[in-house]
Structure formats: C-alpha cells, structure tokens
DRENDO-1510 file (C-alpha; in Angstrom, 1 decimal, always signed):
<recs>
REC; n; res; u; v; w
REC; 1; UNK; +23.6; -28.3; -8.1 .
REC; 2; UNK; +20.6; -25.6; -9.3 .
REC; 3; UNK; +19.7; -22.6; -6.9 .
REC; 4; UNK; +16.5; -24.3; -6.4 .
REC; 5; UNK; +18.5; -27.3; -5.1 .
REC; 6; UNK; +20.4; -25.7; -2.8 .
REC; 7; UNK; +17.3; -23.5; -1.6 .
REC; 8; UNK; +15.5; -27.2; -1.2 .
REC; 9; UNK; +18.2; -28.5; +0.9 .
REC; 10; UNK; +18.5; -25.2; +3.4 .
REC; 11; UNK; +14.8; -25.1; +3.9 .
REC; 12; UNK; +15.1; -28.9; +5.2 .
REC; 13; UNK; +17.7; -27.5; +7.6 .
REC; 14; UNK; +15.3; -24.7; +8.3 .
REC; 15; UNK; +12.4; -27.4; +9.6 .
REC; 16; UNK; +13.5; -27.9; +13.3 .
REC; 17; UNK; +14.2; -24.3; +13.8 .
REC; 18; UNK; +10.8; -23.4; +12.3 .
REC; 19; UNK; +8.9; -23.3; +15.9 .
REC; 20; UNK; +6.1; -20.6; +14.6 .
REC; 21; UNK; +5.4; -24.0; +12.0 .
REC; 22; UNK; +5.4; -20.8; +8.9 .
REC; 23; UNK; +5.1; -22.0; +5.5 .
REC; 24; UNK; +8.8; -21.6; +4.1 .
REC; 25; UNK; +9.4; -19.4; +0.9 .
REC; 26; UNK; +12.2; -18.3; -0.5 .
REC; 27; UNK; +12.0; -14.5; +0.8 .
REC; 28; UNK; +11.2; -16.2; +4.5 .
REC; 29; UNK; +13.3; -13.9; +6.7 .
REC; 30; UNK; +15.1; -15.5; +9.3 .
REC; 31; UNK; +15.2; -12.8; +12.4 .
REC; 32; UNK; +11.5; -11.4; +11.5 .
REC; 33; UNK; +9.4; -14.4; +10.1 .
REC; 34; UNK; +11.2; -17.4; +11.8 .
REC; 35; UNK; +12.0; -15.3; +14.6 .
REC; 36; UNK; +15.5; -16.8; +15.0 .
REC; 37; UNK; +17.7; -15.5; +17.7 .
REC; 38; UNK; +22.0; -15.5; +16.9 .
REC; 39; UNK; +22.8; -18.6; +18.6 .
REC; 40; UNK; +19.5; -20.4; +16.7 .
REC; 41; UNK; +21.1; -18.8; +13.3 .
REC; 42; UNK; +24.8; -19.8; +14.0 .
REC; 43; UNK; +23.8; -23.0; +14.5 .
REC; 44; UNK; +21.9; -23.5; +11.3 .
REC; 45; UNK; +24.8; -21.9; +9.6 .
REC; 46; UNK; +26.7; -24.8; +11.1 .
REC; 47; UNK; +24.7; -27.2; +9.7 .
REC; 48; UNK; +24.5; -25.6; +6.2 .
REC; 49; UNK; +28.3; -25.2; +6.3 .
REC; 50; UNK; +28.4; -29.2; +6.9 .
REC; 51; UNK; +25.9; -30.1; +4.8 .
REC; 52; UNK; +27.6; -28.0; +1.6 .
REC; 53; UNK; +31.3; -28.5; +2.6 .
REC; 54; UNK; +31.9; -24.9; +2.7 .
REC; 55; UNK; +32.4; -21.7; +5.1 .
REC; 56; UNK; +30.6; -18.8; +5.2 .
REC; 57; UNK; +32.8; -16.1; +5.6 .
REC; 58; UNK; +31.3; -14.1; +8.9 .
REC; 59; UNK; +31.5; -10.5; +7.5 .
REC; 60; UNK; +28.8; -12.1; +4.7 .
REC; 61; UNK; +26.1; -13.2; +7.5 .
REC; 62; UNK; +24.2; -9.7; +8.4 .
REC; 63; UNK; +24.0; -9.4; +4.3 .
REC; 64; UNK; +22.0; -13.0; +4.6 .
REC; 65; UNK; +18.3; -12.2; +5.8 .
REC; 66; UNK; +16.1; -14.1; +3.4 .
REC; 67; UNK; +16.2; -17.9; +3.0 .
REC; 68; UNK; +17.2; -17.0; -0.9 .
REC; 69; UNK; +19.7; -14.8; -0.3 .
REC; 70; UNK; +21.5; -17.8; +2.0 .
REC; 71; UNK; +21.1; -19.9; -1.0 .
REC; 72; UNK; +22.6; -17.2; -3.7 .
REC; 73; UNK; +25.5; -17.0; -1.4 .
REC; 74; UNK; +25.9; -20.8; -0.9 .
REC; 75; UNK; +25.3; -21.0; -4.7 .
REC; 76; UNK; +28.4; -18.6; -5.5 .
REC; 77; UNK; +30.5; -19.8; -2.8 .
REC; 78; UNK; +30.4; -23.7; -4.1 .
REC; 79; UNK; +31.1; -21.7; -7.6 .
REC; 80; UNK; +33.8; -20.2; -6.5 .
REC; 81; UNK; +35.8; -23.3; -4.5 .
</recs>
C-alpha cells in the first residue's frame, strides 16, 4: 500500500470528524484546522489503528500534527510489522 493510499484512507476517517466541512490536504492540521479536541483525536486514532491493523505507540501521537505526518507514521509502522 503507497503513501497516497494510506493518506486516501485516513482522510475518509477524517470526514465525520471534519465539522468546520475544510477541504482536506495532506498538511491539514488536526488541533488548528480541524479543530479536534483529545478525546475527538483518540478516537480517530482508534479507528485508524482498526482500520490498518496496527498500534500507534502513544509517545509518537504529539509528533503527529498534519494529516501526512499520520500517514508517514502509519506507512513505516505497517513497514516495520
């Protein structure tokens, strides 16, 4: 699975969390632009965890701000299983 899939397949995620209705790009930040509180962003890290079969280690999540910086770290995560 490309980056770009993987980037694809979060932003879907993204869609119900998306309440300001932005347009979706791949430096979208998710406490700024989607205004996203922690309970919002633990939940879609639930869902992106269950959706790619992995875990994101905790310590990695205040390193994730930008939509493609989630999707580099799911990238390299499914690269290193």
């Amino acid at each position: 699975m490309t980056n770009d899939d993987i980037r694809i397949k979060i932003m879907e995620l993204i869609v119900p969390f998306n309440k300001k209705n932005i347009e979706l790009k791949p430096e979208t930040t998710f406490a700024v632009d989607l205004d996203l509180d922690s309970l919002s962003v633990m939940d879609l890290v639930a869902e992106i965890e269950d959706l790619f079969d992995i875990i994101i280690p905790l310590n990695l999540l205040p390193d994730l701000e930008t939509i493609q910086q989630v999707s580099d770290a799911v990238e390299k995560i499914m690269g290193d299983a």
